[in-house]
N, C-alpha and C positions, 0 to 999 in steps of 0.2 A: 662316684668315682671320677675324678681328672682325667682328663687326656694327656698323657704325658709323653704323647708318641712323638716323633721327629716327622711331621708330615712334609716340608720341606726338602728332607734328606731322602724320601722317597719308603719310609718304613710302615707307614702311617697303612697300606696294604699288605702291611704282613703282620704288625703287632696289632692291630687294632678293628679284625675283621667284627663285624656285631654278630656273624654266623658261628665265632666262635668259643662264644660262652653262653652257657646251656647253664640253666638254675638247677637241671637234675643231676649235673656231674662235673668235680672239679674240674675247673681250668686248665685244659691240656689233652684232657684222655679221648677228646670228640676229634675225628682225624679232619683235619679244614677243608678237605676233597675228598671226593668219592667217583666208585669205578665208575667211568662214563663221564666223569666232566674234562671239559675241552680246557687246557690250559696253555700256557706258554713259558718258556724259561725267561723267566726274571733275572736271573742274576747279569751279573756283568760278565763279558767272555764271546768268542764267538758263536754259541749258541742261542745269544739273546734275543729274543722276539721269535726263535721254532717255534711252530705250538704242532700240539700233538693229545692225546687222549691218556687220560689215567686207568690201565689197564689190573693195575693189582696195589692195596693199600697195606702194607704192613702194618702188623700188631708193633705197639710198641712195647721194648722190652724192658722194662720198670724204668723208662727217664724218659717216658710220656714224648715219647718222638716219632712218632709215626715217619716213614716214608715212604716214597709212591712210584709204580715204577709206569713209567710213560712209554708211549707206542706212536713212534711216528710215521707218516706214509709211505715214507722209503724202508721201512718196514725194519726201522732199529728201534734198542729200547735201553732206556738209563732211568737209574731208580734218582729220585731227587729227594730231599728235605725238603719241607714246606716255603720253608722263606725261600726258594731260588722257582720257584714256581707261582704262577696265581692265573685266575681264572680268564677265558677269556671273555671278554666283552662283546654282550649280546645287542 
């Protein structure tokens, strides 16, 4: 399979994790995070670069979209989508 990601464009961390295709289940249904991992908001905004902890991962609800509601120190909490999120670096 090609890489067909826009690594340049900065997407290359969100379509293209290797964590996120699993041979035992189609493409999508494996949620990219889990409770307890430390992540940060990715997207563009003034949120960008918070990081905070994945505290509850929703089912998704037949269109394979998990999202994730994060917990940060100051002790707020907003659910994200996977692309506006990703892991922090250890």
């Amino acid at each position: 399979m090609q890489n067909t990601c826009l690594s340049e464009a900065g997407w290359y961390s969100v379509c293209c994790r290797t964590d996120m295709a699993r041979p035992e289940a189609p493409f999508g249904r494996i949620p990219q995070f889990k409770v307890g991992d430390k992540v940060f908001v990715a997207m563009l905004g003034p949120e960008r670069g918070r990081e905070g902890v994945v505290i509850h991962v929703t089912d998704h609800a037949g269109d394979f979209v998990h999202r994730y509601d994060v917990g940060f120190s100051d002790g707020t909490l907003k659910r994200y989508f996977g692309f506006e999120i990703d892991l922090v670096p250890t």
